[in-house]
C-alpha positions in Angstrom: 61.9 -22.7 -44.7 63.0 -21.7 -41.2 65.7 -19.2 -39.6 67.0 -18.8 -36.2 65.7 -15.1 -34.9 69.0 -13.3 -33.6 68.8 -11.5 -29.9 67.5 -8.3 -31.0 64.3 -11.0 -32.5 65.3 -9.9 -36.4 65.6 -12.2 -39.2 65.9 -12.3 -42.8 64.7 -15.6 -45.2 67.0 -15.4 -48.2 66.2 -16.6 -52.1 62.4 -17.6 -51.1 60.9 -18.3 -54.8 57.8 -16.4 -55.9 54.9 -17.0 -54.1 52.3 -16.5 -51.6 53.5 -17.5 -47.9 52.5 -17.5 -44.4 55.2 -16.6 -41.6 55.5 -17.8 -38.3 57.3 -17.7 -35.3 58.3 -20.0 -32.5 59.4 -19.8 -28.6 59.5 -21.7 -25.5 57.1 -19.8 -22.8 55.2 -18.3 -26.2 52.3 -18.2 -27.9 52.9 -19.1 -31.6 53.0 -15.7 -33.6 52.3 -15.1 -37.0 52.3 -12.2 -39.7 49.3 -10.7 -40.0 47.9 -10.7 -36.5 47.2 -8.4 -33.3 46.6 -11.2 -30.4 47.4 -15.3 -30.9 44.7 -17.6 -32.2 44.4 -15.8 -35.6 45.2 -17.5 -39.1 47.6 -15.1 -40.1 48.4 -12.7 -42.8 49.8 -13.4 -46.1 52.8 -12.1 -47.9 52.9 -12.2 -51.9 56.2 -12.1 -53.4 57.0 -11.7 -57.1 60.4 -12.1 -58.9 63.2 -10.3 -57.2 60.4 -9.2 -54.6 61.6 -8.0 -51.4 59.2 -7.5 -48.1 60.9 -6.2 -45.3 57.5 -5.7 -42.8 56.9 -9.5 -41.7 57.0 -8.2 -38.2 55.5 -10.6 -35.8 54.3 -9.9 -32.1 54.6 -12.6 -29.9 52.3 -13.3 -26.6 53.7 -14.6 -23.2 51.3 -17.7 -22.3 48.9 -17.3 -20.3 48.1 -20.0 -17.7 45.5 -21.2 -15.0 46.8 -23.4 -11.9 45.5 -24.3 -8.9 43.9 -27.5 -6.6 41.4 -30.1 -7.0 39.3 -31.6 -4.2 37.2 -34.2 -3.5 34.1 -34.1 -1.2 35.9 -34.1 2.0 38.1 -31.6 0.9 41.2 -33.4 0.1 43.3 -33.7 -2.5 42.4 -35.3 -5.6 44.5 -37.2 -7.6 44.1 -37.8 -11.4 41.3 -35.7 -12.2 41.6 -34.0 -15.3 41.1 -30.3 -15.4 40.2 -29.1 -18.9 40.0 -25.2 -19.5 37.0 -24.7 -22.3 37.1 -21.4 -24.1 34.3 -18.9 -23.8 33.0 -17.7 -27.5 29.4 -17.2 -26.7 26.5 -19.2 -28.0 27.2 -19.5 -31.5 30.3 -20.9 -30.7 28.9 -24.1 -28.5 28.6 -26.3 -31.6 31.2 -28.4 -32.2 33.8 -26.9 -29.6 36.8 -28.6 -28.1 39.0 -27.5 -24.8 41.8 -25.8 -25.5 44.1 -27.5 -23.1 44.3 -29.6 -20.3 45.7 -31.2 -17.4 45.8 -33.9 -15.2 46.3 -33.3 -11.1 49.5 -34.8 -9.3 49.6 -36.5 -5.8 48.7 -33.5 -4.4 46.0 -32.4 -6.0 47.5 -29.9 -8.2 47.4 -28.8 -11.5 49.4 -26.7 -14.5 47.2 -25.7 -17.8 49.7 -23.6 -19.8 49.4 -22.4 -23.5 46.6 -20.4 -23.2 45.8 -17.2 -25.3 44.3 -14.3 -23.6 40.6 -14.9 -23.2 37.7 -16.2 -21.0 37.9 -19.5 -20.3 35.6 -21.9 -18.2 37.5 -25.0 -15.8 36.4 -28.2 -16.0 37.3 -31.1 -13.6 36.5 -34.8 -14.0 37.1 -37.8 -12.2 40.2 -39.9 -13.1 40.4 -40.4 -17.1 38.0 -40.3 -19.8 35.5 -43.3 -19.1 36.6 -43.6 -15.4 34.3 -42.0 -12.7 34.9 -44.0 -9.4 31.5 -44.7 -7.7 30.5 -45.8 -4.3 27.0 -46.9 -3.2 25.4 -46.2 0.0 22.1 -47.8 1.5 18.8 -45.5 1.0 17.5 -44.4 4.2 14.5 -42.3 2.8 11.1 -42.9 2.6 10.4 -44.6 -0.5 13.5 -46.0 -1.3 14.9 -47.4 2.0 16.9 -50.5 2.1 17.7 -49.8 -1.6 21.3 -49.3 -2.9 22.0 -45.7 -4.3 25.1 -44.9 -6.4 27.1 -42.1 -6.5 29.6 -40.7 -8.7 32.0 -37.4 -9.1 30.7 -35.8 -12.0 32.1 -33.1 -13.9 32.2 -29.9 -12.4 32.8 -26.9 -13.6 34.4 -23.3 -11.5 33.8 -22.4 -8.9 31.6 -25.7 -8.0 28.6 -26.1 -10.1 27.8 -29.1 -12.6 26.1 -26.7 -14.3 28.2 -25.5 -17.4 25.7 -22.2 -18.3 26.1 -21.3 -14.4 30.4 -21.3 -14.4 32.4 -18.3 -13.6 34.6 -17.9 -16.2 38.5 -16.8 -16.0 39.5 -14.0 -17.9 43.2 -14.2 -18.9 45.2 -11.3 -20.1 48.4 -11.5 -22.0 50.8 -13.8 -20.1 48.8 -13.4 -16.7 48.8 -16.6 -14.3 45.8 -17.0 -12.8 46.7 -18.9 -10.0 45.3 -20.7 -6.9 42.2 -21.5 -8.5 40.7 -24.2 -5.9 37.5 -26.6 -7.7 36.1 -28.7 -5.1 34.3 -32.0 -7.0 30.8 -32.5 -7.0 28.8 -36.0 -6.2 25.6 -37.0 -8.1 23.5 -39.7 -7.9 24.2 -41.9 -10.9 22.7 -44.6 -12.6 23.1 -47.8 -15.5 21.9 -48.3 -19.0 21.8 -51.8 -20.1 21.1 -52.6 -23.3 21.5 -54.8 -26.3 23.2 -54.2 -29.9 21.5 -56.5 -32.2 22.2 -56.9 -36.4 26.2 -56.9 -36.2 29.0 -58.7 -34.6 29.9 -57.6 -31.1 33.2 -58.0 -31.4 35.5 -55.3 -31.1 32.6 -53.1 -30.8 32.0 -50.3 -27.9 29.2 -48.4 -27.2 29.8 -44.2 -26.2 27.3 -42.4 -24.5 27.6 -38.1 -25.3 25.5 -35.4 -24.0 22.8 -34.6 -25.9 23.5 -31.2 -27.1 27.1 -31.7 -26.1 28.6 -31.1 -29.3 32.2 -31.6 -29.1 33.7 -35.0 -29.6 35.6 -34.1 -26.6 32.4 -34.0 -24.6 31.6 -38.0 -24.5 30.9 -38.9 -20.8 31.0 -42.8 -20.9 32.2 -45.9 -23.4 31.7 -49.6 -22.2 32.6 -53.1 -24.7 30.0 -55.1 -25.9 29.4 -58.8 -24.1 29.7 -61.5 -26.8 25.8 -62.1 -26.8 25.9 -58.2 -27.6 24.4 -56.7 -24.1 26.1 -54.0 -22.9 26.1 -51.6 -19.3 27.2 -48.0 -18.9 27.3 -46.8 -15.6 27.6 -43.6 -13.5 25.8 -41.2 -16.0 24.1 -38.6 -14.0 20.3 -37.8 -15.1 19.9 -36.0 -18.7 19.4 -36.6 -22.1 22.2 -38.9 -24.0 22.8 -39.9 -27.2 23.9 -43.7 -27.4 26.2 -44.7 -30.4 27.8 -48.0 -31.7 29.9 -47.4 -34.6 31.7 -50.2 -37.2 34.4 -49.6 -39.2 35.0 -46.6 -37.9 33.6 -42.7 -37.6 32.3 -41.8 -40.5 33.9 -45.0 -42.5 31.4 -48.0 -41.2 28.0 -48.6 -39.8 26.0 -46.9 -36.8 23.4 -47.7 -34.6 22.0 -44.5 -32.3 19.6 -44.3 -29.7 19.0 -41.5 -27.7 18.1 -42.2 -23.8 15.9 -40.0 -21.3 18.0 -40.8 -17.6 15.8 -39.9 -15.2 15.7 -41.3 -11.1 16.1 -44.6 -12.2 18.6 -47.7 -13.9 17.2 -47.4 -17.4 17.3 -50.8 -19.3 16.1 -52.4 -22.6 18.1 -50.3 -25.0 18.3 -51.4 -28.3 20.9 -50.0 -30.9 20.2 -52.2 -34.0 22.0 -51.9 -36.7 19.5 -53.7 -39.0 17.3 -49.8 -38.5 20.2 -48.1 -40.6 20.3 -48.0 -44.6 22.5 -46.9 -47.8 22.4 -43.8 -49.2 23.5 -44.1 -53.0 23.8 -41.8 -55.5 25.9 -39.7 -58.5 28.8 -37.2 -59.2 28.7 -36.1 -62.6 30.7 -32.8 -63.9 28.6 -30.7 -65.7 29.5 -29.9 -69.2 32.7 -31.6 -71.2 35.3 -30.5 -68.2 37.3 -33.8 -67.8 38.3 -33.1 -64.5 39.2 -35.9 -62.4 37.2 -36.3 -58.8 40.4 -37.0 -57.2 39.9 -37.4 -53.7 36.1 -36.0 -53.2 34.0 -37.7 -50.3 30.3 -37.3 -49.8 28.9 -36.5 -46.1 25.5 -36.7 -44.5 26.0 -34.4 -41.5 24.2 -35.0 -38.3 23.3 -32.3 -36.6 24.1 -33.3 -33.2 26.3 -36.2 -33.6 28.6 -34.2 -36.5 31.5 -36.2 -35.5 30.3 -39.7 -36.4 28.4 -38.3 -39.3 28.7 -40.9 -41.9 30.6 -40.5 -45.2 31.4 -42.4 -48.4 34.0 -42.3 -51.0 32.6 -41.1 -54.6 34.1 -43.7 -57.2 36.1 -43.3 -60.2 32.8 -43.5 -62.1 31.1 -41.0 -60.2 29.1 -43.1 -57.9 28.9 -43.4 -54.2 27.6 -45.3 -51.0 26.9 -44.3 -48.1 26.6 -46.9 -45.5 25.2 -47.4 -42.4 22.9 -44.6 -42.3 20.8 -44.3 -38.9 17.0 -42.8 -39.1 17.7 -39.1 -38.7 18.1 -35.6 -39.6 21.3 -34.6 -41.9 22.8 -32.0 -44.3 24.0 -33.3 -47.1 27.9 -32.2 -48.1 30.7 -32.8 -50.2 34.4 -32.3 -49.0 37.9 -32.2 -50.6 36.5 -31.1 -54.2 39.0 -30.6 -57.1 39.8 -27.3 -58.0 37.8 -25.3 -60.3 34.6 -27.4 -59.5 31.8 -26.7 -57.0 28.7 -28.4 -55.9 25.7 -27.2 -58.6 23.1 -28.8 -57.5 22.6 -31.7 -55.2 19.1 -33.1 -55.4 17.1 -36.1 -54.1 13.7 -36.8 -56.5 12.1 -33.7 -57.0 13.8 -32.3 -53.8 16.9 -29.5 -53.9 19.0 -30.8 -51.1 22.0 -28.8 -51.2 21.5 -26.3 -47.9 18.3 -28.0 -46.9 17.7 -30.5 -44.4 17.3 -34.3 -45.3 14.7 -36.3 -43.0 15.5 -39.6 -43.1 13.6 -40.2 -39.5 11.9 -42.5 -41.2 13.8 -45.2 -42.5 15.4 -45.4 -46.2 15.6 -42.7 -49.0 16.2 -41.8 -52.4 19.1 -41.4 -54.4 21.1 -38.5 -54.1 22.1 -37.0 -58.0 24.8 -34.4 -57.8 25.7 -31.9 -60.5 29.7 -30.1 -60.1 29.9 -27.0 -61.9 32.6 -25.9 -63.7 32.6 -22.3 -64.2 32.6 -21.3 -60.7 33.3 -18.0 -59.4 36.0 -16.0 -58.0 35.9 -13.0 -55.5 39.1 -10.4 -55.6 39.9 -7.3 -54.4 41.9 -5.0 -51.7 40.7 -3.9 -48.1 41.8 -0.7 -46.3 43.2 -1.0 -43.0 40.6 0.2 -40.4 43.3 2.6 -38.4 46.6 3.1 -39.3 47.9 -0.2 -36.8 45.4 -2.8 -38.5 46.9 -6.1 -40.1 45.8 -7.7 -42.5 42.9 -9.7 -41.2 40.4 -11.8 -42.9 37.6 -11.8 -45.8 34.5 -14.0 -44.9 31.8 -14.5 -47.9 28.9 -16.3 -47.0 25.6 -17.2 -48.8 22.8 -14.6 -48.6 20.4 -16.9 -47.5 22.6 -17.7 -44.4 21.1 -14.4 -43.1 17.8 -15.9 -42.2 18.6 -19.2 -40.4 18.5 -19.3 -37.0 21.2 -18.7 -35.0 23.8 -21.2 -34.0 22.6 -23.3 -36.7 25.1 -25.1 -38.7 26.9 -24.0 -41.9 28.5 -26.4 -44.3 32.2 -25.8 -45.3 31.1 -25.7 -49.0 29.1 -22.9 -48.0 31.1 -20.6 -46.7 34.6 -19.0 -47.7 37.5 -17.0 -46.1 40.8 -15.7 -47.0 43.5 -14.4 -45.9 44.5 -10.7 -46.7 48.3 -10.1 -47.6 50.3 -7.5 -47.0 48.9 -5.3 -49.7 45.3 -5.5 -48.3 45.3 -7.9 -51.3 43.1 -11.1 -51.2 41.3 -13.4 -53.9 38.6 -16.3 -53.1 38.3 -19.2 -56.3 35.7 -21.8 -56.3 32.7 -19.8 -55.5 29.4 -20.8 -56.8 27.5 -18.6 -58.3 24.8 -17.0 -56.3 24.4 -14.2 -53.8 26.6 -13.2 -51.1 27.7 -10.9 -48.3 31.5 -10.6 -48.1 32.9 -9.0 -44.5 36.6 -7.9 -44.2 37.6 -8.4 -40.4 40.6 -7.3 -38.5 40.4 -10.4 -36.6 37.5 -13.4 -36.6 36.8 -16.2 -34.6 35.7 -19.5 -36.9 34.2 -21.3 -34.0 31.4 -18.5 -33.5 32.0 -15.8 -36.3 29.6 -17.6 -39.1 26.6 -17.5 -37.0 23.7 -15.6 -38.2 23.5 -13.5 -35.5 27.0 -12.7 -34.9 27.0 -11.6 -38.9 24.0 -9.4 -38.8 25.6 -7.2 -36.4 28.3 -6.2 -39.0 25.7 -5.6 -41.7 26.2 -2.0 -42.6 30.1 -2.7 -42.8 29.4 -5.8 -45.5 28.8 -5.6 -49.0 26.0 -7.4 -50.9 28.0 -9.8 -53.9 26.1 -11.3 -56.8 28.1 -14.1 -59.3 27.3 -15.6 -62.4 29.0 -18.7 -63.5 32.3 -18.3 -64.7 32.5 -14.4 -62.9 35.2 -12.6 -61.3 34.2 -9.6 -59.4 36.4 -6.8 -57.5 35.6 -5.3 -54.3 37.1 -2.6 -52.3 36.5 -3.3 -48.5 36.6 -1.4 -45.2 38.1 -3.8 -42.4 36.0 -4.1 -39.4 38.4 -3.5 -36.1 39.3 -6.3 -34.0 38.0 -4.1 -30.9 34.6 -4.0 -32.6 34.3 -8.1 -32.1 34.7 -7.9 -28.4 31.9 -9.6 -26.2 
């Protein structure tokens, strides 16, 4: 349902059904707002409506944008054109894994650039070369001792405000509400770069490409170089600066097909003989069976072995109507073992490999095949219910995050499975209910406002500690708490 605000910004959503909703709001030059929320970027309050229910408090506040402009240049300070500025949000450490820029841009004729949308916040600029996969190179002739005569290749590479390649050493831009920051000037940076060449053996070549990420990178977004595959399965990437990369060729696509990885060492020199050989991976098979005489169908459930530094292309299967699964094209390697879209009213039991309980723990396949994976859904989860109070008489609703009790003793930034970890919503009562729990032992925050991306780290949690409350479930157990919210300004770095 949607409404047209009048000029005073009031509106009214007539003959809604009984429910639970979200509300939102839309405009040009805005952040999105929603119910629920003190500063854009939050997931929103709810509202619960009964029959004949009436709420007439979905206020929403609504940010200006915020934006970062300003010039890119190349080494002899002119203009660049094409480069693509990417502004990277700034969560702290726990937050590295897995994160993605928040917008971007790409310079005009001039050099100039426009990234709009963005929430108030710190954010670190990025600027590469032309588009993903393009770095223009030129090679000059050695004239040092050791290497004259030879041919020594350069590339722009990315760099990061106010100059540095260095991502840890950028300044960051803090960004108020609807402040342009503007004349930022980024002048590129030139590396010496260099080629892997390498061979994918134990598939068809066709169609195939080969991607080169950071090692450590940990965003999709972060991959630095692709190149196709020749026909007798060679391949060449060029212009990656020295560092530590992971290699990938992926079939049938992420998380769908086969893999090969390698990971390369680029030092001072071309680096060649790489093999990715997709005869080294192996199936992972095993069994979904619902525990008791529930008849529940599995509906849509996929299994996942998650790679810790390559989570995107971690590969998946589809569990069968019979309960079985496959997981193809496994590479040698560390993984988490997970299960995703499960059916309502069932939870993950026990997952177990032999003699081994693999349902938080690691799996090291580093050397070659493994067992079968059994799995065991429950059926009597739990369920977490309750009401927070409003830290000062201004908080919204906010958020309830459970997470295992044994997540307090991992280190930090590690990762945390989504069937680990639970948040809700609060409504406009300070109401809120999580379903699907297993049973086990917990610490459940209510927060004013949280941050996904670094908020489930270990560390982050522990400073919050006295304002948590320990939760204990057995199967089929509902449980009521009364919560405190934790302020939003209490989160700030």
């Amino acid at each position: 349902m949607s409404v047209q605000a009048d000029a005073g910004g009031r509106f009214l959503f007539e003959g809604v059904p009984r429910g639970v909703y979200r509300v939102s709001a839309e405009r040009r030059g805005f952040l999105m707002g929603r119910f629920g929320t003190r500063r854009a970027g939050q997931s929103g309050g709810l509202v619960t409506l009964g029959d004949g229910g009436e709420f007439n408090g979905a206020d929403i506040k609504m940010d200006a944008q915020s934006v970062i402009a300003g010039q890119v240049l190349d080494e002899y300070g002119e203009p660049m054109e094409r480069a693509v500025v990417q502004a990277w949000s700034r969560p702290g450490a726990a937050g590295e894994r897995g994160r993605a820029p928040v917008n971007m841009a790409t310079t005009d004729d001039r050099g100039e650039f426009r990234i709009a949308g963005l929430a108030p916040g710190r954010y670190s600029v990025q600027a590469s070369a032309g588009r993903r996969g393009f770095q223009p190179r030129n090679v000059r002739r050695a004239v040092q001792a050791g290497e004259a005569g030879k041919d020594i290749e350069e590339s722009y590479v990315p760099t990061y405000f106010p100059g540095t390649t260095d991502a840890k050493a950028a300044t960051p831009v803090e960004l108020g509400i609807g402040q342009e920051f503007l004349g930022l000037s980024l002048q590129m940076q030139k590396s010496r770069v260099f080629r892997v060449r390498g061979t994918v053996t134990g598939t068809e070549s066709r169609g195939l490409r080969v991607m080169a990420a950071p090692r450590g990178g940990g965003s999709f977004g972060s991959v630095a170089m692709s190149a196709g595959i020749q026909p007798d399965g060679g391949f060449e990437l060029s212009g990656l600066a020295p560092g530590s990369y992971i290699l990938t060729a992926v079939r049938g696509g992420p998380g769908t097909g086969a893999m090969a990885r390698a990971t390369v060492e680029v030092g001072n020199a071309n680096v060649t003989g790489v093999q990715l050989a997709f005869g080294n991976a192996f199936k992972v098979s095993g069994t979904v069976k619902v525990e008791g005489e529930a008849a529940a169908g599995l509906g849509n459930l996929r299994v996942q072995l998650t790679n810790e530094e390559t989570w995107y292309l971690s590969p998946s299967g589809r569990v069968n109507a019979d309960g079985s699964f496959t997981i193809e094209g496994v590479p040698p390697d560390r993984y988490r073992f997970t299960a995703t879209s499960l059916p309502p009213g069932l939870y993950v039991k026990s997952a177990r490999m032999g003699n081994q309980d693999v349902t938080a723990a690691a799996l090291d396949f580093t050397s070659g095949a493994a067992g079968r994976i059994d799995v065991v859904l429950g059926s009597q989860p739990a369920a977490v219910a309750g009401t927070v109070g409003k830290a000062t008489t201004e908080a919204l609703p906010g958020v309830v995050v459970l997470v295992p009790e044994s997540r307090m003793t991992e280190s930090p930034g590690a990762a945390l499975a989504v069937q680990q970890r639970w948040e809700t919503a609060v409504d406009q009562n300070g109401a809120f209910r999580i379903e699907n729990v297993p049973p086990g032992e917990y610490r459940i925050y209510a927060f004013e406002e949280f941050d996904p991306a670094s908020g489930y780290d270990p560390e982050f949690l522990k400073k919050f500690e006295s304002a948590s409350q320990k939760a204990a479930f057995g199967e089929g157990e509902t449980k009521t708490f009364a919560l405190k919210q934790i302020p939003g300004g209490e989160l700030a770095p």
